[in-house]
N, C-alpha and C positions, 0 to 999 in steps of 0.2 A: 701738260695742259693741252699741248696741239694737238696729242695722239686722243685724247680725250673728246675735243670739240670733233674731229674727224669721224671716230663711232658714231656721235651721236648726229652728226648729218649725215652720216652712212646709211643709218636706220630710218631715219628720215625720209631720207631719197628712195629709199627700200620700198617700206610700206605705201609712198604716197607712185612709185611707179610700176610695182606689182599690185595696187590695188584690186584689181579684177581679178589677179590669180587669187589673191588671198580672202577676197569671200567667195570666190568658186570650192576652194579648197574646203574653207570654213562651211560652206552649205554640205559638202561630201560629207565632213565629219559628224553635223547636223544628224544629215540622213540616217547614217551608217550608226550611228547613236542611240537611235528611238525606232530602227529599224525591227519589223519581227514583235513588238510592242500592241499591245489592245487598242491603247489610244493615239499611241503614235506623239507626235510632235507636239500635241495636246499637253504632255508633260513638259514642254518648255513653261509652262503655266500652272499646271497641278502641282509640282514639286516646290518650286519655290512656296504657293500659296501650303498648302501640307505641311510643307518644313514650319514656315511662321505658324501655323496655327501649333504646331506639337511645340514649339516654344514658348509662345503664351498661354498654354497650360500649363507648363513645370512655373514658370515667374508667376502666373498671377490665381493657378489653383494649387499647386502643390506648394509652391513657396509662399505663396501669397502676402510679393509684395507688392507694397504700398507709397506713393509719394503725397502728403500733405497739397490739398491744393490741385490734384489730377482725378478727374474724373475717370473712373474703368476706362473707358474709349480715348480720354486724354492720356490714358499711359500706354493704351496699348501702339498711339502714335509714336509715343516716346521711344517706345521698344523696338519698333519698327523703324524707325532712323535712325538707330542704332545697326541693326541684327542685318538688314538689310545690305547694306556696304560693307558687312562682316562675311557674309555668306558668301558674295560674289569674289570677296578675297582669297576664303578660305578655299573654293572650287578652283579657282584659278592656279593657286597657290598647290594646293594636292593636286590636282592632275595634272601641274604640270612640271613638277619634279621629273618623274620617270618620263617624259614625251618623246626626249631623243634615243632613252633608251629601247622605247615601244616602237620606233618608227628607225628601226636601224637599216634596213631594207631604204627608205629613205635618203640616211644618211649615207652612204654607204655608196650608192648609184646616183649620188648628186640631181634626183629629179627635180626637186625645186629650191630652191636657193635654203640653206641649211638654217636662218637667220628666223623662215617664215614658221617652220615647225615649233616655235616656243610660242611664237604672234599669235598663229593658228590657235593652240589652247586655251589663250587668254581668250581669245576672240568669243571660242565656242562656251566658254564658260560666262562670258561677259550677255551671252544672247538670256539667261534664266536671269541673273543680275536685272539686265533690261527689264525681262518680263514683272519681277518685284517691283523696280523701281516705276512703274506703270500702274501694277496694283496701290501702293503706297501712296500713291499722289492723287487719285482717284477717292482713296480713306481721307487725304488729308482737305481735296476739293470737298466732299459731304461734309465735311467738319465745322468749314471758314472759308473765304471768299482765299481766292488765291494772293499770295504773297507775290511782290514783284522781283523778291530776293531767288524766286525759281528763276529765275532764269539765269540766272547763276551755274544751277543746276551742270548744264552742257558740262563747263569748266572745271566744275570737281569731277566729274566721273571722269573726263579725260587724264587728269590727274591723275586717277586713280587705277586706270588701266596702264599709265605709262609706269608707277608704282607695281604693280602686280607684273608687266614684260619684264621690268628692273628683276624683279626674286627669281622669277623662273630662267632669267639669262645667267641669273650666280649658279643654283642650284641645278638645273639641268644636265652641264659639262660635268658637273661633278658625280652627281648620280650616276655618270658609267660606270665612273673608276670606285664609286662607295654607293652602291644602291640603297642601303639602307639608312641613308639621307631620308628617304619616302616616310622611313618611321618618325624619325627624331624631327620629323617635319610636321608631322600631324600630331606628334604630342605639343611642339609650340604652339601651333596651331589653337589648341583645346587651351592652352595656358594663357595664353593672348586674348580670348574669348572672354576667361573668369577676371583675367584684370583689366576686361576695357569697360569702359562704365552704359554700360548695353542697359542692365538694369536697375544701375544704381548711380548716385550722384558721387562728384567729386568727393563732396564733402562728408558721405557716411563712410569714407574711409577714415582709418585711422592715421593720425602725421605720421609717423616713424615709416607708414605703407605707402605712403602717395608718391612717392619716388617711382615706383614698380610702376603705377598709370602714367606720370609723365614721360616713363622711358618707352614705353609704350606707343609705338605709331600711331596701331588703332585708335588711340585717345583723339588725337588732332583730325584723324578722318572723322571719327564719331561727333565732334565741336563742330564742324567744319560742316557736316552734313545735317547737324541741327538747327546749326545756324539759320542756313539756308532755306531749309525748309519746312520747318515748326516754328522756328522763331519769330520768323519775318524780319531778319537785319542779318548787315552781313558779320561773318567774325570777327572777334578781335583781332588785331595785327599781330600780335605775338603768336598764336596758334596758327595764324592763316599761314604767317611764313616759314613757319617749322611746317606746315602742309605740304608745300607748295617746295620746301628743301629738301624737305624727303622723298615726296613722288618723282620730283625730278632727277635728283641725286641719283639713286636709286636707278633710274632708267638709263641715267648717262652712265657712270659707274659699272652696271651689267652689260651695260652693250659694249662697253670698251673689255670687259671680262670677256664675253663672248666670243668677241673679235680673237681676242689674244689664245685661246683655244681651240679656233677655229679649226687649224691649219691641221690640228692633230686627233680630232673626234670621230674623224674615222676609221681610227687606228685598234679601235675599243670593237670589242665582240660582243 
């Protein structure tokens, strides 16, 4: 437990005292991103909006579902506070498997502290996330007077990004030594997607399946970010502290992983 609490105010102390290096770096990566690009940095904005709309096509033209009670525009909120905190996982999540393998040059010549290279990708993946969650709250101001439950807001996404540093500090180290982690990464990924309830209710599952959504993280983000923000109340206390145990966990957990591999990720080619 001590070597435990120590990671995670390592990480702590890290990020809150390389701050400036780490959106200096983060903007580099930015750049170097949407570099050479027609519109440029523009696509911090077009893709995420592009991505939603090709989503709300397959659910609400090709599948064309439906909820009792939701208006076309009332579901496509639904969907969106869903799909939205799904996406920014799932970018975080894929790109930042391979990071330390990509950046071995990095690792390798000790340039900047080895802890900030996993940060760094959530970071830059966390920047389109933002840009969504800006789109998103904008549909949901046209809709209804604002909820006093956003302001909430702040605290699940930090959540949610200390959750997303937590996968990529497990997965990372390991990816040297098994790169094709990357795969078996993106197919959970896609399987996590069809059992979080993005477009469907708890209840149009079947009992004998609903085990599959409650094992489910993304379940409790997806509660967690309805709550908030569609609903106008906060969540129940049973989801919110499975939330709130997992983003954490998760973050303390990987960085005490991290730490303990540290010593020898440079050893890897």
């Amino acid at each position: 437990m001590r070597e435990l609490r120590e990671a995670v105010v390592h990480m702590f102390r890290l990020i809150v005292s390389r701050s400036q290096l780490l959106a200096s770096i983060t903007r580099v990566e930015l750049a170097k991103r949407y570099s050479g690009s027609l519109f440029g940095k523009l696509w911090i904005f077009l893709y995420p909006a592009l991505l939603l709309s090709i989503y709300l096509f397959l659910f609400l033209v090709v599948f064309k579902v439906r909820f009792p009670g939701y208006s076309d525009f009332g579901f496509v909120l639904y969907i969106f506070t869903g799909l939205v905190p799904f996406i920014g996982l799932s970018d975080a999540i894929s790109g930042g498997v391979l990071c330390l393998k990509q950046n071995m040059q990095l690792v390798k010549n000790a340039m900047i502290p080895l802890e900030l290279i996993p940060i760094r990708t959530v970071a830059v993946a966390s920047v389109a996330m933002f840009a969504s969650l800006a789109l998103l709250l904008v549909l949901l101001l046209v809709s209804a007077p604002p909820h006093w439950t956003m302001l909430a807001l702040p605290i699940v996404v930090v959540l949610q990004l200390a959750f997303h540093t937590g996968i990529v500090f497990f997965l990372s180290p390991i990816a040297l030594g098994f790169p094709d982690i990357g795969y078996f990464t993106n197919l959970a990924l896609l399987f996590l997607m069809f059992i979080s309830p993005i477009a469907f209710r708890v209840d149009m599952v079947p009992e004998p399946m609903r085990i599959l959504v409650y094992l489910n993280p993304v379940y409790y983000q997806t509660v967690v970010y309805r709550s908030v923000l569609l609903d106008g109340c906060l969540p129940d206390l049973m989801p919110a502290l499975v939330y709130v145990g997992i983003c954490f966990g998760t973050f303390a957990f990987g960085s005490l992983f991290f730490r303990r591999f540290q010593g020898i990720l440079a050893d890897y080619e």
